[in-house]
Each structure stands twice: as C-alpha cells, then as structure tokens.
N, C-alpha and C positions, 0 to 999 in steps of 0.2 A: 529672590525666588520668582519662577515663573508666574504671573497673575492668567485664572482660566475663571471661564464663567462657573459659578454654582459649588463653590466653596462652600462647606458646612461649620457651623459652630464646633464641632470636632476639632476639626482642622486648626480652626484658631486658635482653641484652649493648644492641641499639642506644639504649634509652636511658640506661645506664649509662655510653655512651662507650666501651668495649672490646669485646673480639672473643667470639665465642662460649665459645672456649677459658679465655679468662679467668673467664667468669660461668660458665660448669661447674665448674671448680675452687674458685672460691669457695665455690659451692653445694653443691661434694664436703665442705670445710672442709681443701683442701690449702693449707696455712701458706706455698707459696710465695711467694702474691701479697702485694701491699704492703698497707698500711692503708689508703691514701686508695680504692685498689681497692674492696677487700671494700666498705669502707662505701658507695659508689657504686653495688655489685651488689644490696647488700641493700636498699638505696635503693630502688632500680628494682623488685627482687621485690617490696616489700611496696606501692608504689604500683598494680604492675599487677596485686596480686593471685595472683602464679604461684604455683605451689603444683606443686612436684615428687614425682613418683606416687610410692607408698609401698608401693603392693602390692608383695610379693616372690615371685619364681618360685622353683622346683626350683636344688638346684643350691648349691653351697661357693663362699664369699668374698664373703659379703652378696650386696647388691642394687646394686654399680655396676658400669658395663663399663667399664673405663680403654681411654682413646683415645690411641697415643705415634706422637709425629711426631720429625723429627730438628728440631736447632736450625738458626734461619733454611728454614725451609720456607715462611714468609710468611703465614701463616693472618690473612685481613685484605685493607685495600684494596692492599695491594704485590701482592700476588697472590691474587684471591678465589678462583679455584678449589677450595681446601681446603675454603674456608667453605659452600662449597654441601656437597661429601661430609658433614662434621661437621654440617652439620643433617639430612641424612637420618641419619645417626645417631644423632641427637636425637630427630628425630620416631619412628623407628623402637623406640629404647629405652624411650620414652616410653610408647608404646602396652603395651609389655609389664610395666611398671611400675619402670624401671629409673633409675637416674640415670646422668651420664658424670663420670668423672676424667679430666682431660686432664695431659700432661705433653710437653716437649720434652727429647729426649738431648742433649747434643753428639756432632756426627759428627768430627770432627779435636781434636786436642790428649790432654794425658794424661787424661781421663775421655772420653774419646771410647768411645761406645757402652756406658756404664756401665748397670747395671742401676738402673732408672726408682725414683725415690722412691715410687710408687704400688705397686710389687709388694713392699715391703716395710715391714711385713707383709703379707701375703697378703691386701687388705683388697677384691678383684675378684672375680668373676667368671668373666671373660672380658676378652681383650685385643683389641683393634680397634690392628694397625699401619698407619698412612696413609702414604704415599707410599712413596720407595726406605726401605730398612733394609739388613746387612750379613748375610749368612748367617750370622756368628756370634752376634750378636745379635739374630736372629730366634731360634736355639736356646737362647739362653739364658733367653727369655720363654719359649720351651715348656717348658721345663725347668724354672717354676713350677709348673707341677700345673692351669693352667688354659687352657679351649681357647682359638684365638687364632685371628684371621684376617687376611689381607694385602692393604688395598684399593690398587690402581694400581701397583700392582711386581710382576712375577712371581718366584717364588720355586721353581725346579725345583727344584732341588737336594733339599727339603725338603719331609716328608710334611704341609702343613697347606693350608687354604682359603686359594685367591686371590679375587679381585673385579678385575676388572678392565676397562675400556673396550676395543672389539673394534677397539687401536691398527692390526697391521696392516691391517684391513680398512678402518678410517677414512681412513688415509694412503694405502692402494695406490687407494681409489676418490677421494682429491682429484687426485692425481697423474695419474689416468687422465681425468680432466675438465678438466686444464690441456692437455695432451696432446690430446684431441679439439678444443680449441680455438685448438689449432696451437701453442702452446709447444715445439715439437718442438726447433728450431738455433735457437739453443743448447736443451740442457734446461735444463728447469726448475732453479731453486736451490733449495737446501735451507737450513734456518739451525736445525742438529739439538737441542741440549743435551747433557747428561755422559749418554755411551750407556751407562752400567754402570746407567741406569735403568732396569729391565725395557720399563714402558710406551713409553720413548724408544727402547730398541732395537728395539721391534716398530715403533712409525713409522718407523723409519729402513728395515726390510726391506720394510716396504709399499711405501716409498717407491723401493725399487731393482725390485722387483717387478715394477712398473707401468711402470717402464723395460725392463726386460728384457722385458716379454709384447710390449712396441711394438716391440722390435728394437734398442731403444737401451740406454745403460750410464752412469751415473753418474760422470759429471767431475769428479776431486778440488776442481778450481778453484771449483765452483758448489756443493760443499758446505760449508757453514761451521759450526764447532762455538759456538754460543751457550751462553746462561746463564741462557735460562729468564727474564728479565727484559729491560726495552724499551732498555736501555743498552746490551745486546747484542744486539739486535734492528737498533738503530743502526750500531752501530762492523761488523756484519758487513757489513749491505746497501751501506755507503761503502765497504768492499773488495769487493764484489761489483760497484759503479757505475764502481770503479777500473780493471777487465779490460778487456783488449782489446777484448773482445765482450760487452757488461752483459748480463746476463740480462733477457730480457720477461716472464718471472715467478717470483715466490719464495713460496717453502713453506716457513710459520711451524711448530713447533714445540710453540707456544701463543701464545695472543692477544697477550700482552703484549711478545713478539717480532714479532708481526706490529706492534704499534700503533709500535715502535723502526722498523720498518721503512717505514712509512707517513712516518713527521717524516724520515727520513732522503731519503727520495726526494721530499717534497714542499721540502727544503732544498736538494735538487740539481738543482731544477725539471723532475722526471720526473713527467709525468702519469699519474696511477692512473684505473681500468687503460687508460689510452689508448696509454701509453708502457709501462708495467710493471702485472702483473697480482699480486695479492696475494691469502694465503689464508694466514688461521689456524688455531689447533687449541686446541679447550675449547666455541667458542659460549658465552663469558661474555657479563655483561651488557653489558660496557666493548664488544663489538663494534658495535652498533648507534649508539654515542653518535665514532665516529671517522669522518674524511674522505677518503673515504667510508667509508659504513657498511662492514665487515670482513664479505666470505666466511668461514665457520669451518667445518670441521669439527666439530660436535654432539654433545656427551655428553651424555646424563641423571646430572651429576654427582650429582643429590640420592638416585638411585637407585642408584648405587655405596654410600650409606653404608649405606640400608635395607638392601640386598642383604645388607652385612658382619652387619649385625645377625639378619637370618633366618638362616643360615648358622649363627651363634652357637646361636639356639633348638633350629634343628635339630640341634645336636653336643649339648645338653643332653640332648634326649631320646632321641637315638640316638648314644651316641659312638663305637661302635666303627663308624660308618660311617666308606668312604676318605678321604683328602683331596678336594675336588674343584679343579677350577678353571672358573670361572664368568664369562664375556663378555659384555659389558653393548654392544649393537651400536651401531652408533655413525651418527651421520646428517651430512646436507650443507644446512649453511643459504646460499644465494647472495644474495649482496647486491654493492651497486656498485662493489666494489673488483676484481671479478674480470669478465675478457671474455674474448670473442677477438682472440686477436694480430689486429696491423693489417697490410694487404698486406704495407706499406713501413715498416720499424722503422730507425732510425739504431743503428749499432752501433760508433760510436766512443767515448770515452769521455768520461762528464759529467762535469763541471767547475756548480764550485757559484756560484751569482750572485752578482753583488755591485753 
C-alpha cells in the first residue's frame, strides 16, 4: 500500500481488521488485547506509515486521554454509532498532540462498574466517558484527580461536562413532521431503548412533547421499550402489526431499530411508507444502504467527540471553570421511507405471507 502523510487511526484499525478501539489500545501498549491483535495493529501502523503525535500539552498523567465505554456498547459494525464519536476523538486528540487509551467496564455482574485498568496507575490525562455510565462510577473517575467528560448521557446529578446530541429537540421536531403528515389516529409509535439512558430519555420527552403541543398523548400500546439493536427493532414493530389498530408510523430510537423495523414490515407485507411510515435516529451510514433508504434524525456524531475533547483543553487551562453542559443540534434527513398517510389506511390486523 501506498504510504502518504497524515494517516489516521481509522485507517489503521480498518486495515488491521479491528475497530478503532482496539488499534488505540494497542498503540496506548494496554496488555489487554491478544497477540495476533497487536501484531495485526502494528502491522497496519508501520505499512501506512501512522505515526501518533508526540507533542505533549500542559497538564499531570502524560499525554493520553482514556476513552471508557460500558461492556457491549457495540463500537464497530453491530452498532457504528460509537465509532463515528471515538474518531472525532481521535482526530480531535490528535491535533493537540495526544494519544487515546480505550477500555470497556462491565456494566452487570460482580466487577460491575469496576474502576477501568487505564486509571490505574494514573497513567491519563483526562477521561472521555461515551455513552450511559452509573452515577456512581462517574464519581469514582473524578475522584482520580483527572478532569473528565460525559459524551451522550446526561449527567445531572454531577458537577462535570456533558456533550450531548440536542435528543429532545431532534425527536420532538421528527415527531411533529409525522404529525404534519397526518400520523395523527392512531399516533405515532415509538420503539424507545433502556430510558435510564439520559440521551434515550430526552427522546422519549421530545417525543411526548410533540404529542402534547398537537393535543394528543401517548398510547402505552404504541410505545415499545427496544434494545437499541435491529432484533428489537423486529420483535417490537411484529407487536405493534399485532394491534387492533397497526400503527401508520413508527419512531426508531436509532437506525438499527428502525432497519429491525423495516424487515419486519416488509415480512408482513406492509408497504413503506405507503402503508407504514418509518423514521430513525443517528443518520448512520447503514441509512442510505436500506429498503427504502431510512428517514433519520441527524447527528454530527464525529462532532460529539471533538466537542468532548475541546472541553478537556479548556478544563486544562481554566479548571476552576463550572461544569457546563453542551448541545450538539441535531438535524432531519428525509429519504423514502417516510410520507404522508394515505386517505384510506387498512386498520385490521396483518398477518404474515405465506
């Protein structure tokens, strides 16, 4: 392969065959990864030339930011989302001359929420946590001595920087463009995730929001609690096709519940959106590549991580500034998954082909 200047961590993980996460950690020298790993990372570094900056800033615990996510958070093609944020924290670290350590906790079991093999020894900087965390183990990373910030969960409770996507504003303004589009009777469905996720509980108030400002209220029956993944994306919208009355359209969560929700209605021969309207939440890549292309709600995921990382700089040079909390706005990409209700909707219940 050709070697050019200015190769990214990216780069390396895809041609090393693993995820970002993994080809930072190797390149941090965290002993967790396997051998045929590492050798595969360093493979890839020295073919493409990467050369991770070395300048060092202001500031106690060397020159890396550790990045901690919970176990199974998906970072990767199960769920890209992550991998967009973790490269704006890449490019973003980069610039200032930093490296990344990455680690996953367990969130359930006996070391559930254990303090991360990276903060000890004190070998950071700064701590970048991505997605939910527990209030108690958000305090017990400040409670290293290093500042720390919280991308896509909010974190009241707790005096530190959030980052966040501007959830209810994203979900209350899809919800009000199903709505204009006559999704009124029934409303709209919802297919939420575990709402103890800050980000997932501001979509969910958007989402009731935009009901309530039209005059209407949220149907237990058309809300369904998902899992963030297209299996559940699936198994809800088949209890939602099961009602008396199917829903003519449903509000994903995130893409990959809408993409469950898509095979499930084209399995129960409901036309998208002729028959049911669909709309997800992220604007990944995977939206544009489904049948039809997926409406989504728009993040600048890659700008959630920079953000986390400016944020950092600025607590270096100014720490006794407050916590802040920080809204990353959010946009509407329409594509052919989503329309207006049709005069005449069948509202009996589908039943799958055979």
């Amino acid at each position: 392969m050709a070697r050019r200047a200015g190769h990214t961590l990216r780069e390396v993980a895809e041609l090393a065959g693993v995820s970002i996460g993994t080809a930072s950690r190797v390149l941090a020298n965290n002993p967790s990864v396997s051998v045929s790993m590492r050798e595969a990372v360093r493979k890839a570094a020295h073919d493409l030339a990467y050369e991770p900056p070395r300048r060092a800033l202001r500031g106690g615990g060397g020159t890396a930011v550790g990045v901690l996510t919970r176990e199974g958070l998906g970072i990767g093609t199960s769920n890209p989302f992550y991998s967009y944020v973790l490269e704006g924290i890449q490019r973003a670290a980069s610039d200032r001359g930093l490296s990344l350590m990455y680690e996953a906790v367990p969130e359930h079991g006996d070391d559930a929420w254990r303090l991360p093999w990276l903060l000890r020894p004190a070998n950071v900087k700064a701590v970048i946590m991505m997605g939910y965390v527990s209030d108690e183990f958000a305090r017990h990373v400040c409670s290293c001595g290093v500042p720390a910030v919280v991308v896509d969960h909010r974190l009241d409770s707790l005096p530190i920087d959030t980052v966040c996507n501007d959830d209810f504003g994203g979900a209350r303004h899809a919800v009000r463009r199903l709505l204009d589009w006559g999704h009124r009777d029934p409303v709209p469905a919802v297919i939420t995730g575990p709402l103890h996720h800050g980000s997932l509980s501001a979509r969910f108030e958007g989402y009731r929001a935009a009901l309530r400002e039209a005059g209407l209220r949220a149907v237990p029956a058309y809300v369904r609690p998902g899992n963030l993944d297209a299996a559940s994306g699936y198994a809800e919208t088949m209890a939602l096709l099961d009602l008396p009355t199917p829903p003519t359209a449903v509000f994903c969560f995130n893409d990959l519940m809408a993409i469950g929700a898509l095979n499930a209605l084209h399995e129960r021969g409901v036309q998208v959106p002729r028959d049911c309207t669909v709309v997800g939440y992220d604007d990944t890549d995977l939206a544009v590549h489904t049948n039809p292309p997926l409406t989504s709600v728009a993040i600048d995921k890659t700008l959630l991580g920079m953000q986390a990382v400016w944020h950092l700089s600025e607590r270096w040079s100014h720490p006794e500034i407050s916590a802040r909390r920080t809204l990353v706005p959010a946009g509407f990409t329409e594509r052919r998954s989503a329309g207006v209700r049709p005069t005449s909707v069948a509202t009996g219940p589908r039943t799958l082909n055979r």
